[in-house]
Backbone as CSV, one residue per row, in Angstrom:
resi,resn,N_x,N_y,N_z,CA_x,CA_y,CA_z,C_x,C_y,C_z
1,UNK,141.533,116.033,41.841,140.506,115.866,42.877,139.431,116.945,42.767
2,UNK,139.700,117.990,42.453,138.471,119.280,42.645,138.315,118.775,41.475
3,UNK,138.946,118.516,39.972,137.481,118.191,38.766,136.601,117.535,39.075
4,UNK,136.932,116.335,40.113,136.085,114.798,40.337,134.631,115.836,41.215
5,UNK,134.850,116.948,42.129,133.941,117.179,42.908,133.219,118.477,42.256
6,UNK,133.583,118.528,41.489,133.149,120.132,40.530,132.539,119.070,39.311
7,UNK,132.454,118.214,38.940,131.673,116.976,38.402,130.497,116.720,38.807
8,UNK,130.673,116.299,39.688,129.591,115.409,41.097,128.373,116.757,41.293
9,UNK,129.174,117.885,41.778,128.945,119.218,41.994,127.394,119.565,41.312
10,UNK,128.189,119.542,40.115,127.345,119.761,38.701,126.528,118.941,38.726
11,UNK,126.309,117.874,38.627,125.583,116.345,38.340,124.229,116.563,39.315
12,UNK,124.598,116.962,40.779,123.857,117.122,41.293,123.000,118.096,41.363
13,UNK,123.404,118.918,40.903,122.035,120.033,40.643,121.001,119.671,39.560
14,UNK,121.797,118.935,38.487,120.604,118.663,37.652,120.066,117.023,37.902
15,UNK,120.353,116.287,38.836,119.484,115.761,39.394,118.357,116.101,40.029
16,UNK,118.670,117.218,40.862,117.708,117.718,41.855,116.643,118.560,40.882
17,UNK,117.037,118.639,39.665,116.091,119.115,38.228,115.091,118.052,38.448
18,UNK,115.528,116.688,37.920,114.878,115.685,37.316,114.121,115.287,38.857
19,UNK,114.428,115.659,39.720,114.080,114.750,40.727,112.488,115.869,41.127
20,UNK,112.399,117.461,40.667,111.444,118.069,40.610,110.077,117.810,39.674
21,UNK,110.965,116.979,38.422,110.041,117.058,37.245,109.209,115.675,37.762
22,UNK,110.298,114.269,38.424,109.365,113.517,38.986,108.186,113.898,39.970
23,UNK,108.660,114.699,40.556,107.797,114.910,42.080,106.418,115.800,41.528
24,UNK,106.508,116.455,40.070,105.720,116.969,39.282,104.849,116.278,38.827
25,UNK,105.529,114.949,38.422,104.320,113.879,37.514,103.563,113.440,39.033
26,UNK,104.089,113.185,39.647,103.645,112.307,41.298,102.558,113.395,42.071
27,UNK,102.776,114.492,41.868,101.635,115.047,42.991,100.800,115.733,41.586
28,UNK,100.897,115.417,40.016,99.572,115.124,39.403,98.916,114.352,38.382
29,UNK,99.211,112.902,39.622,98.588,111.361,39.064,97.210,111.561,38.978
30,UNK,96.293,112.472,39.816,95.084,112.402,39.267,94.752,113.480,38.851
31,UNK,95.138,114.293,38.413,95.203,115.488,37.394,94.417,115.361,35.934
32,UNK,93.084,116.018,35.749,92.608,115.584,34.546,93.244,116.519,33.378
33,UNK,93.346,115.580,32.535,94.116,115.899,31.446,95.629,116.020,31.175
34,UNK,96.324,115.946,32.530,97.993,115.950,33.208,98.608,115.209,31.490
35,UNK,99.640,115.807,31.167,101.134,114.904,30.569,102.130,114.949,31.461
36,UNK,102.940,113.567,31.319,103.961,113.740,32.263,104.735,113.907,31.458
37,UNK,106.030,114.286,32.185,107.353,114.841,31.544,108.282,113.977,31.767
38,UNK,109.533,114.042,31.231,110.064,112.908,31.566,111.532,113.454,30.879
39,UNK,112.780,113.528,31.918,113.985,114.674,31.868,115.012,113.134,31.023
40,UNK,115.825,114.302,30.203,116.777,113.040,29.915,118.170,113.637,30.317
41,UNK,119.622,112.712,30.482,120.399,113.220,30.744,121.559,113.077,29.434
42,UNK,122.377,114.165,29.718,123.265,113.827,28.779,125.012,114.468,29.375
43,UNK,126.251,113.646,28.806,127.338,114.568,28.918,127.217,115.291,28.476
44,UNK,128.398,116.473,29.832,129.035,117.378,29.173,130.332,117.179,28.692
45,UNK,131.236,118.002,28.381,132.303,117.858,27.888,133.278,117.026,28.621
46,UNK,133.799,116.304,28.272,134.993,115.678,29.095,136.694,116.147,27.893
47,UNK,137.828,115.511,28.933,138.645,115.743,28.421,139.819,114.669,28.442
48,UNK,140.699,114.376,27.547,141.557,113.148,27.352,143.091,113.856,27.877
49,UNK,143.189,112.909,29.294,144.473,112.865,30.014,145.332,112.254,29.509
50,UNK,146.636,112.339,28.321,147.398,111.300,28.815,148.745,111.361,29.433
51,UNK,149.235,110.670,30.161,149.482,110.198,30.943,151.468,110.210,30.330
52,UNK,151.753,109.076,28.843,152.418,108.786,28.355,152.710,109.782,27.022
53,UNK,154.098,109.801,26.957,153.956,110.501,25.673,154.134,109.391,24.254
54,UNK,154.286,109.873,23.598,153.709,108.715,22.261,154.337,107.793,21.819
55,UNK,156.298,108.895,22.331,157.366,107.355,22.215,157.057,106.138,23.201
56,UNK,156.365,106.624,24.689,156.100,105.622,25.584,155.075,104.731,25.147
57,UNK,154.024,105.459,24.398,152.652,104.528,24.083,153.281,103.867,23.273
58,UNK,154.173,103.684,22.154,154.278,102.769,21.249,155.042,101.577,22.116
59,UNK,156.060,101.743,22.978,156.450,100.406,23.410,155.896,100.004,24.396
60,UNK,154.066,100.228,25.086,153.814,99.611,25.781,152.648,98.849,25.125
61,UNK,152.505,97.366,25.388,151.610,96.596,24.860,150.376,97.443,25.104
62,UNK,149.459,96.795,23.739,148.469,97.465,24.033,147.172,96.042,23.388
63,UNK,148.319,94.771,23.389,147.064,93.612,23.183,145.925,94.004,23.861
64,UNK,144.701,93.625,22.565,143.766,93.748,23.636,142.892,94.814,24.428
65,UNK,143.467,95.666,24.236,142.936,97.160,24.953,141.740,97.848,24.382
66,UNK,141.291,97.202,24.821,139.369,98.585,24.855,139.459,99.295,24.943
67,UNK,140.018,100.728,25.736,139.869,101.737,25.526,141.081,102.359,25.567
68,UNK,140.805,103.737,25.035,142.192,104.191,25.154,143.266,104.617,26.354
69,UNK,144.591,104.853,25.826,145.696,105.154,26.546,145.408,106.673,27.560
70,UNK,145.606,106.895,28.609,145.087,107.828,29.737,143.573,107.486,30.355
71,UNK,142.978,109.116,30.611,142.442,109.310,31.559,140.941,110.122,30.818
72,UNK,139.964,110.105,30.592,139.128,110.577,30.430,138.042,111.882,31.355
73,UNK,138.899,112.551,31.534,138.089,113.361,32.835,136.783,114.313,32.389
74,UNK,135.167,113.974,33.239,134.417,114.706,32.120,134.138,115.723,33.203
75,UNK,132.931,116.583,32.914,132.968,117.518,33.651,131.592,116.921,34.111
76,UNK,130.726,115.727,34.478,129.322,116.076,34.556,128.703,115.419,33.737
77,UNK,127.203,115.396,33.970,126.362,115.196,33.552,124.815,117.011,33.357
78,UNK,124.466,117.087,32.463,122.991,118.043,32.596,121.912,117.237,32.163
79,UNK,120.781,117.993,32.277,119.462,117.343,31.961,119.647,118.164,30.203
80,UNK,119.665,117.199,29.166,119.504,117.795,27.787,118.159,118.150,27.469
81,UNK,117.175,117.230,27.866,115.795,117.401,27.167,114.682,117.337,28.123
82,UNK,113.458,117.588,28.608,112.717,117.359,29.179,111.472,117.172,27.931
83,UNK,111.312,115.656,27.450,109.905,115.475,26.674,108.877,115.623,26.921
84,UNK,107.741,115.857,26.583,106.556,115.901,27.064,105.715,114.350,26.755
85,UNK,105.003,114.211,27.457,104.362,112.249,26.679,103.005,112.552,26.535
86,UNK,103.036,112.548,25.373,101.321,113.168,24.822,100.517,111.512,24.678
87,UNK,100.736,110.804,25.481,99.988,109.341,24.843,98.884,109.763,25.741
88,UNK,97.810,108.777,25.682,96.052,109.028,26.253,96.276,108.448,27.714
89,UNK,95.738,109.310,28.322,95.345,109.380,29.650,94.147,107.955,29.738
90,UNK,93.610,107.246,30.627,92.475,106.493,30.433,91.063,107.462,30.948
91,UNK,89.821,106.948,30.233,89.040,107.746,29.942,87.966,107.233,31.132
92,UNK,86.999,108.621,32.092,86.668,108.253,32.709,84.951,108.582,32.240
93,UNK,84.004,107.580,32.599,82.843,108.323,32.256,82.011,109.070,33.289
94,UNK,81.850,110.497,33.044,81.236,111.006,34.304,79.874,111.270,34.330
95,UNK,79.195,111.205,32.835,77.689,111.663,32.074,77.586,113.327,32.308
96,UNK,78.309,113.667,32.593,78.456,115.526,32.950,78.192,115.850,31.938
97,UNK,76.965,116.965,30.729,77.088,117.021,29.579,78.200,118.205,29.566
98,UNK,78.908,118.724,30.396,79.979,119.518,30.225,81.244,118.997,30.278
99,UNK,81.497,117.520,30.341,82.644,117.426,30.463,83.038,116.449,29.355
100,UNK,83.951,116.671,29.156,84.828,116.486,27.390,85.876,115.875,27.687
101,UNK,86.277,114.939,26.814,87.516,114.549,26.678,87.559,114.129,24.860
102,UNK,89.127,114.270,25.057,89.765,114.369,23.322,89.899,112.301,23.199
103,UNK,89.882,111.907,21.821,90.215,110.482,21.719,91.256,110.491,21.015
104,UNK,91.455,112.066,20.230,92.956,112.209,19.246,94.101,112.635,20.080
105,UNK,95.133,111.517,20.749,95.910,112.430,21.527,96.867,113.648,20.828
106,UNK,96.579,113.889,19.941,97.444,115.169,19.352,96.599,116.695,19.552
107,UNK,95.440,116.168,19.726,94.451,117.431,19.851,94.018,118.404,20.910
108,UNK,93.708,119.225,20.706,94.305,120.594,22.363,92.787,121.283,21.981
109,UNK,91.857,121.704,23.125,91.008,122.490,23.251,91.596,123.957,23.361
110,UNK,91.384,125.103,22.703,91.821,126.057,22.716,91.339,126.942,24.096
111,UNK,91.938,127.549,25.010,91.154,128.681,25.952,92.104,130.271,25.575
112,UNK,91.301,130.956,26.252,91.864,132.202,26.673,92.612,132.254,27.938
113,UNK,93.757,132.634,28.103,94.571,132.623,29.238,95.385,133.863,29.460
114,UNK,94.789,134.565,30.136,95.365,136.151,30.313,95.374,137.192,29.212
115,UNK,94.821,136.669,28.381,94.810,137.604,27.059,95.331,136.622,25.892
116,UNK,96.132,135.590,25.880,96.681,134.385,25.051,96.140,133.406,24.741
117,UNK,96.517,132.562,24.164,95.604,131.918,23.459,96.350,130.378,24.188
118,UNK,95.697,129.867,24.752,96.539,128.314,25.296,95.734,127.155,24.783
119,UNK,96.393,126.280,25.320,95.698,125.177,24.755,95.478,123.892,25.948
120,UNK,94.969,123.235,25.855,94.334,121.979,27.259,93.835,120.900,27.287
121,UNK,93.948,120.003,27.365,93.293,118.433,26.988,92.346,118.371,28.760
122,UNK,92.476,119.329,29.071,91.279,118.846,30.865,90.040,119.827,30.186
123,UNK,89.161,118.576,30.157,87.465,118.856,29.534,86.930,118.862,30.745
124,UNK,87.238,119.595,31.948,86.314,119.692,32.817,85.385,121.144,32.937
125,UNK,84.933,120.750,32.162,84.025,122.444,31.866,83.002,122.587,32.453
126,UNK,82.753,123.717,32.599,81.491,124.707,33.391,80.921,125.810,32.981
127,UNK,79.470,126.250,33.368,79.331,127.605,33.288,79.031,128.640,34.077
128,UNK,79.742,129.706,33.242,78.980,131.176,34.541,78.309,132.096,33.828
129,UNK,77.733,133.124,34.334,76.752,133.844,33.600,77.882,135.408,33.007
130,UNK,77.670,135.445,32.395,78.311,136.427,31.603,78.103,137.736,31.981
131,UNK,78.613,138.672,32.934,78.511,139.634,33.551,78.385,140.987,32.908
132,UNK,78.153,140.633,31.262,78.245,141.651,30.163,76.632,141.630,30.012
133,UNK,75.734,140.143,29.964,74.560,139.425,29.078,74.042,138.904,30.256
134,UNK,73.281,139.158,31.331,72.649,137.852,31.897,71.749,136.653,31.207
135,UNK,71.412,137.141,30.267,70.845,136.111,29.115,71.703,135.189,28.589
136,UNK,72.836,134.839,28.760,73.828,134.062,28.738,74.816,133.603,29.325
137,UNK,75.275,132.326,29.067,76.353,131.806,29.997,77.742,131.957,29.264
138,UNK,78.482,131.542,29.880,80.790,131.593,29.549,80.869,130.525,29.683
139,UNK,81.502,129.704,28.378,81.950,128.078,28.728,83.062,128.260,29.423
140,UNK,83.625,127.819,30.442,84.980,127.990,30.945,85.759,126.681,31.457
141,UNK,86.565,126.847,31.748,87.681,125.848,32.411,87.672,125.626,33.920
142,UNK,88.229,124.544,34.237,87.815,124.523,35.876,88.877,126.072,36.434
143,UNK,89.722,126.473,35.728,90.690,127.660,36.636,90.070,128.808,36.242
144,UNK,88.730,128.807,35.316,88.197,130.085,34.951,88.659,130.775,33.727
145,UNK,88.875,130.234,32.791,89.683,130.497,31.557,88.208,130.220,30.319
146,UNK,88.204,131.385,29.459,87.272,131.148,28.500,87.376,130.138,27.392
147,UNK,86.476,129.193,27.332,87.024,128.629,26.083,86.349,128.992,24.910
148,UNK,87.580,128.857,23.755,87.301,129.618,22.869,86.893,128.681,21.533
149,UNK,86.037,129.582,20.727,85.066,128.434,19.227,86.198,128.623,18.023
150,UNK,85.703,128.354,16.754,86.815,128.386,16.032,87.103,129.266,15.081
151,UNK,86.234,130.727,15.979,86.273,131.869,15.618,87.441,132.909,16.476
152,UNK,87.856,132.118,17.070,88.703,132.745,18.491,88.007,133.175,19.544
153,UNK,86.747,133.299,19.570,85.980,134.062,20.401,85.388,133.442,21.854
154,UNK,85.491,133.378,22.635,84.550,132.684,23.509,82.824,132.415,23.480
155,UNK,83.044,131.134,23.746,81.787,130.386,23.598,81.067,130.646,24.645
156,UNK,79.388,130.976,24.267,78.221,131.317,24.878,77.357,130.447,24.738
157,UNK,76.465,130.074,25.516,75.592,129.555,25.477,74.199,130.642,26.402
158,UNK,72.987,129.898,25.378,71.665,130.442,25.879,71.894,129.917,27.293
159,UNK,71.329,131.235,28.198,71.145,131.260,30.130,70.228,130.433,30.238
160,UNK,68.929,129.691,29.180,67.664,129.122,29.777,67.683,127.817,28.841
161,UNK,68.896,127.353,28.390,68.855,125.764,27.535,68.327,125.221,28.946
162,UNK,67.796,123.437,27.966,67.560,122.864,29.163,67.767,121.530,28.508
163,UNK,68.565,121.744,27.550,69.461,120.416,27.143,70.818,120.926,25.854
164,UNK,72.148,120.475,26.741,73.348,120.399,25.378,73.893,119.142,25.157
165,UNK,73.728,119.203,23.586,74.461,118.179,23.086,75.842,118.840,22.245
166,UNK,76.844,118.019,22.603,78.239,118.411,21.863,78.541,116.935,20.917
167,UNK,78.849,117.614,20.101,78.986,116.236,18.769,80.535,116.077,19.044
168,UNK,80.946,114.784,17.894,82.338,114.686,18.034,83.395,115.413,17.425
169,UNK,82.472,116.417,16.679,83.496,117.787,15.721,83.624,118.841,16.440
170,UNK,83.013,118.705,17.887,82.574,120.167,19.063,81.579,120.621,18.444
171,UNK,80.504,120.552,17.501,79.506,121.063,17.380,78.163,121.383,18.747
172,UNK,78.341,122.782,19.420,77.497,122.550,19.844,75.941,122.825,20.013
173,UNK,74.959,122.494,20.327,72.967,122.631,20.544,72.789,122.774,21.321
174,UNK,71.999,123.444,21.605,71.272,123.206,22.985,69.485,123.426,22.568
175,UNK,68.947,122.861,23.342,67.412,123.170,23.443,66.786,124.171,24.326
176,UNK,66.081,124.988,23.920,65.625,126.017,24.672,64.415,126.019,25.354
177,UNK,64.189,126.691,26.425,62.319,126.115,27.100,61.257,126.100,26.183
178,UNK,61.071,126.712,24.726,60.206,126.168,23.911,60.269,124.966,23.108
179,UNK,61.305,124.791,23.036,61.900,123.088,22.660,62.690,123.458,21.383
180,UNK,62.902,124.402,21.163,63.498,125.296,20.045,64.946,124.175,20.481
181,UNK,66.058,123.808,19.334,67.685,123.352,19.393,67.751,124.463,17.973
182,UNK,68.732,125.312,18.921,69.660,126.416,18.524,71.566,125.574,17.951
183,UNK,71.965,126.281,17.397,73.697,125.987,17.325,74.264,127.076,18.103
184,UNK,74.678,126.548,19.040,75.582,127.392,20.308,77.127,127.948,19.489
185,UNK,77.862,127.448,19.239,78.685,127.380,18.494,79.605,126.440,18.189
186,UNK,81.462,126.290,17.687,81.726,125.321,17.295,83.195,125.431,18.694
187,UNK,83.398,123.694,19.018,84.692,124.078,19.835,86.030,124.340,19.271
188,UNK,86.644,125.076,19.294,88.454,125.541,18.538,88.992,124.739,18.616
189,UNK,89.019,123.079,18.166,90.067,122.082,18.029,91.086,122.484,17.293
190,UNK,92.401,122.357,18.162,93.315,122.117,17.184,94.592,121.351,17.105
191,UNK,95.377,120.803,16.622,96.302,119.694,16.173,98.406,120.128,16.562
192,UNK,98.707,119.751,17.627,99.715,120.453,17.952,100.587,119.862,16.764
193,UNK,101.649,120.163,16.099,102.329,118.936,15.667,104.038,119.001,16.421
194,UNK,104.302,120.149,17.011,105.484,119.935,17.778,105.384,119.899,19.240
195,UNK,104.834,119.077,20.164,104.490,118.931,21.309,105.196,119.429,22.233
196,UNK,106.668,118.978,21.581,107.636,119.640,22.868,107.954,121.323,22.833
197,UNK,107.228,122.149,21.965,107.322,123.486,22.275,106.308,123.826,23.653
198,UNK,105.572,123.117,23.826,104.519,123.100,24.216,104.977,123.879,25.979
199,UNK,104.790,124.999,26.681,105.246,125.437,27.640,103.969,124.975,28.872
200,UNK,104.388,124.851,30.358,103.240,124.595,31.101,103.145,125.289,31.728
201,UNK,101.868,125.455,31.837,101.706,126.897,32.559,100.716,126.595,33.953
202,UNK,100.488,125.386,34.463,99.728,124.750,35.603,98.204,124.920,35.146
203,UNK,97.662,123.728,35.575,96.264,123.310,35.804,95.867,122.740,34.381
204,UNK,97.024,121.972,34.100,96.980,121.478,32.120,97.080,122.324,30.995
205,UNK,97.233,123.348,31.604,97.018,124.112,29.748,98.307,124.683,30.080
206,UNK,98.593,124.836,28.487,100.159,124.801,27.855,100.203,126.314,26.804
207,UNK,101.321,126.962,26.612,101.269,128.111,25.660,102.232,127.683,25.104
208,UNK,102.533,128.259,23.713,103.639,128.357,22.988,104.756,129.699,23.839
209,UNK,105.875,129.562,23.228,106.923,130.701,23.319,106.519,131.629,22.175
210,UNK,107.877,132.515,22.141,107.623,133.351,21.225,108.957,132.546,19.616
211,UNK,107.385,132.076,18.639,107.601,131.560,17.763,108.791,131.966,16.567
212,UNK,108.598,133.225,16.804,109.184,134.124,16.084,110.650,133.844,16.465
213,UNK,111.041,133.852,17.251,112.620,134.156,17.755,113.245,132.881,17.432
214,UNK,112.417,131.664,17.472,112.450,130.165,16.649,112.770,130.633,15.638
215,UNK,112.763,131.187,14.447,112.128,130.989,13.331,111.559,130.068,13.184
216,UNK,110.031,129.603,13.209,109.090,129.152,13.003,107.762,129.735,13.218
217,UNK,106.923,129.223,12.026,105.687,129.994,12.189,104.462,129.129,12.800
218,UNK,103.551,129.951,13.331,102.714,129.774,14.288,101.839,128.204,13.177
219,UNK,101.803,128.426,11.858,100.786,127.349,11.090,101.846,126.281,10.972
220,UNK,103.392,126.267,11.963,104.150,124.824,11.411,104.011,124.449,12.631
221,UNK,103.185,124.597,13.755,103.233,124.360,14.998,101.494,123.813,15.048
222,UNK,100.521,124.643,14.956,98.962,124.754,15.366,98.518,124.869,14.215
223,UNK,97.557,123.474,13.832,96.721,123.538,12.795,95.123,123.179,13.572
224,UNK,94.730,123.858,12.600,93.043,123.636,13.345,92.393,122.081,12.584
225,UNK,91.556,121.884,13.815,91.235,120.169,13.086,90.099,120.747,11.984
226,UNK,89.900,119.896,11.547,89.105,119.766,10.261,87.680,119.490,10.813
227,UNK,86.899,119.607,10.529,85.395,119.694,10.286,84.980,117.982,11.089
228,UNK,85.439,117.473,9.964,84.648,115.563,10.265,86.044,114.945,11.035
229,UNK,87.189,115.866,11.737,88.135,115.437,12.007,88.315,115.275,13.614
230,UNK,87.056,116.042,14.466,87.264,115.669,16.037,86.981,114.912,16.796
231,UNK,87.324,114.773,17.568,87.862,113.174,18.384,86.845,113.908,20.092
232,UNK,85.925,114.462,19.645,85.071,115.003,21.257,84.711,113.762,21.986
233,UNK,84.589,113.501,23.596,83.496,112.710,23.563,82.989,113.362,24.670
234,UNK,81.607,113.629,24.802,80.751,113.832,26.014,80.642,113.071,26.975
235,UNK,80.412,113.717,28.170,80.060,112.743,29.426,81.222,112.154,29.583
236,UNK,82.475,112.595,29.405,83.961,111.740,29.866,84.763,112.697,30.197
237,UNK,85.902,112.362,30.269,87.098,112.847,30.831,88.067,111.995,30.876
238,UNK,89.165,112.952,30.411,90.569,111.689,30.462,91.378,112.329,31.250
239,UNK,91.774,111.037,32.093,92.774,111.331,33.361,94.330,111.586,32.967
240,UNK,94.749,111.448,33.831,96.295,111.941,33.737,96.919,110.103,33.165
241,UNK,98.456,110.798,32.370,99.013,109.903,31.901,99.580,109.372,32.180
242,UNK,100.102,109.449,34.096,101.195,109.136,34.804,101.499,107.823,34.924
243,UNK,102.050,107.151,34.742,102.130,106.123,34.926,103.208,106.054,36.751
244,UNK,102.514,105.980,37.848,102.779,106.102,39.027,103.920,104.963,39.567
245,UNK,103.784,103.483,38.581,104.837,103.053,39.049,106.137,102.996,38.557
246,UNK,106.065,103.378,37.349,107.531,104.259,36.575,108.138,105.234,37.637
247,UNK,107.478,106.159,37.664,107.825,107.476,38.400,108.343,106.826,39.579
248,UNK,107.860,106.241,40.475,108.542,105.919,41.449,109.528,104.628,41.734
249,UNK,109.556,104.190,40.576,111.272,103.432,40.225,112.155,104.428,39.670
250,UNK,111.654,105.953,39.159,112.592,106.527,38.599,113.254,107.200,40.194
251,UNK,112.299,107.300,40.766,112.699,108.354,41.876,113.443,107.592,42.951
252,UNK,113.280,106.243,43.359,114.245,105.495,44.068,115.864,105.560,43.278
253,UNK,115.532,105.301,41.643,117.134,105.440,41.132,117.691,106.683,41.417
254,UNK,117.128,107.872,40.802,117.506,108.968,41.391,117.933,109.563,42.294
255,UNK,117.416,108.810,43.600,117.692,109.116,45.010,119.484,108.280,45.363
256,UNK,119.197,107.168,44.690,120.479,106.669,44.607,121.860,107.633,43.929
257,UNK,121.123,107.918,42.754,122.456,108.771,42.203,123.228,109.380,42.352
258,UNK,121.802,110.300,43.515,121.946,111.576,43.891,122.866,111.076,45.512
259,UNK,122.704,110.191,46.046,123.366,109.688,46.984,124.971,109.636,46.928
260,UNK,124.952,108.890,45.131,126.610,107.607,44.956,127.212,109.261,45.103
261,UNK,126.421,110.383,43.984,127.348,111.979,43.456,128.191,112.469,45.027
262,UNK,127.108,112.288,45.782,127.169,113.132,47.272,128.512,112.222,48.179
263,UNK,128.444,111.055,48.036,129.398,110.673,48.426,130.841,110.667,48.024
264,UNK,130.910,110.852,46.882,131.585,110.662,46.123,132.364,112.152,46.390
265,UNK,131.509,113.443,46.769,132.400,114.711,47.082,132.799,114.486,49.005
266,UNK,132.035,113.663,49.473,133.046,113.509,50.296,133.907,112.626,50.675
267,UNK,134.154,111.409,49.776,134.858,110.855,49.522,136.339,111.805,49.486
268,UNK,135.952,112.860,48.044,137.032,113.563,47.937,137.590,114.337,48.914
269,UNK,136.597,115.364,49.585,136.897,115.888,50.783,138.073,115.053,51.532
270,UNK,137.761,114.243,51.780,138.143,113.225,52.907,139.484,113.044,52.391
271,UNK,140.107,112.846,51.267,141.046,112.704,50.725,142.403,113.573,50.400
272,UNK,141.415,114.738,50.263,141.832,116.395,49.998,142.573,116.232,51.652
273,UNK,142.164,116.100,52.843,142.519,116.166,54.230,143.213,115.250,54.475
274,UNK,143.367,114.121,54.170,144.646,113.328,54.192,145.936,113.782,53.589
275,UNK,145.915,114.177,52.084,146.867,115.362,51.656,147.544,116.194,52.010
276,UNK,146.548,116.933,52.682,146.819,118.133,53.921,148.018,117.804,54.728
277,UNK,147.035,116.722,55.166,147.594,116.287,56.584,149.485,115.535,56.521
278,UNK,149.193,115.095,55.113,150.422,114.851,54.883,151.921,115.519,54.720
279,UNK,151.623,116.725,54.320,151.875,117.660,53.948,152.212,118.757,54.955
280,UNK,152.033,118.461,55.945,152.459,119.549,57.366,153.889,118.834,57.796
């Protein structure tokens, strides 16, 4: 009886995992640039009761029998994996010449994030004036994060353009009040190829761990796109990937699960006290 509720026990905490990661995709369905996540479960160890010893198993029929002789007791269920779902968000057009969205879903705008280097598929960009240069602006992120060219450096633009164009390689121009088009610089595309290292760090942008302790190196993870290889588009934005009515068939099952587990320890309870009670 206590394995059955030291089971359940277990089960339920990492429900109440999965049931966070839903409530994660759900409060950011309109999240630009959002991936949802999506928890998987797996056993843990179980163990084989039996019951009979082997002179008994041989003289009891066993026509027919699917599974085996005893008792299978497991310990549980955990969450094994939490994937990330890098498929395309749908694309919204806003004509903002600052706002970007990727068409390669493998591809990550690079920013600066506390001193690190992250990465972000939300093209909702802006500028501020550069408190170093008033003669220039800071491309940034809606949380204030620099984004960076494919020099590592953060991207500037002239304080007095009065037109940018961004190509589909991130090349960017702008025109200046003499009608002068300058090259602003280039955007840091680059190509995740293991998604699920990918850590979240809120407001869409993602960091790596420390690669090293993987053994793996930073160029088997982040390659920079190629020249004629980016997928920019201006004047858009791509929304979140949630698919809202998944999530909330996952979260009604869940709620169930998390229900049958809960009953199921007081089921035992309840049983444990009949025992008791027998027993005086």
């Amino acid at each position: 009886m206590q394995r059955q509720m030291m089971a359940s026990a277990v089960t339920l905490g990492q429900i109440q995992q999965q049931l966070a990661t839903v409530a994660d995709n759900i409060a950011n369905v309109s999240t630009t640039g959002y991936k949802s996540r999506d928890a998987k479960f797996t056993d843990l160890l179980f163990q084989q009761i039996d019951n009979m010893t082997p002179a008994d198993a041989d003289q009891t029929d066993q026509t027919n029998r699917l599974t085996p002789s005893g008792i299978r007791d497991g310990s549980g269920a955990r969450i094994g994996d939490t994937s990330l779902d890098l498929s395309m968000g749908a694309i919204q057009q806003t004509d903002n010449p600052l706002d970007l969205a990727l068409t390669d879903d493998h591809q990550f705008f690079t920013v600066n994030h506390g001193g690190a280097t992250a990465y972000t598929r939300a093209g909702a960009f802006n500028t501020q004036p550069d408190p170093n240069d008033p003669n220039t602006l800071r491309l940034l992120t809606k949380s204030g994060d620099a984004v960076l060219g494919t020099d590592g450096q953060p991207i500037t633009i002239p304080a007095t353009y009065h037109d940018l164009q961004i190509s589909s390689t991130g090349a960017i121009s702008v025109e200046l009040a003499n009608g002068a088009r300058v090259n602003a610089g280039q955007l840091g595309l680059v190509t995740i190829s293991r998604p699920q290292l990918l850590e979240n760090q809120g407001n869409s942008l993602y960091t790596l761990p420390n690669l090293a302790q993987l053994g793996i190196g930073l160029n088997d993870v982040v390659q920079p796109v190629a020249g004629n290889a980016g997928s920019v588009a201006q004047g858009k934005l791509e929304n979140s990937n949630v698919d809202l009515t998944k999530e909330m068939a996952d979260l009604i099952n869940l709620q169930h699960n998390y229900q049958l587990n809960a009953r199921s320890i007081t089921i035992g309870d309840q049983m444990a006290g009949l025992v008791n009670g027998l027993l005086r």
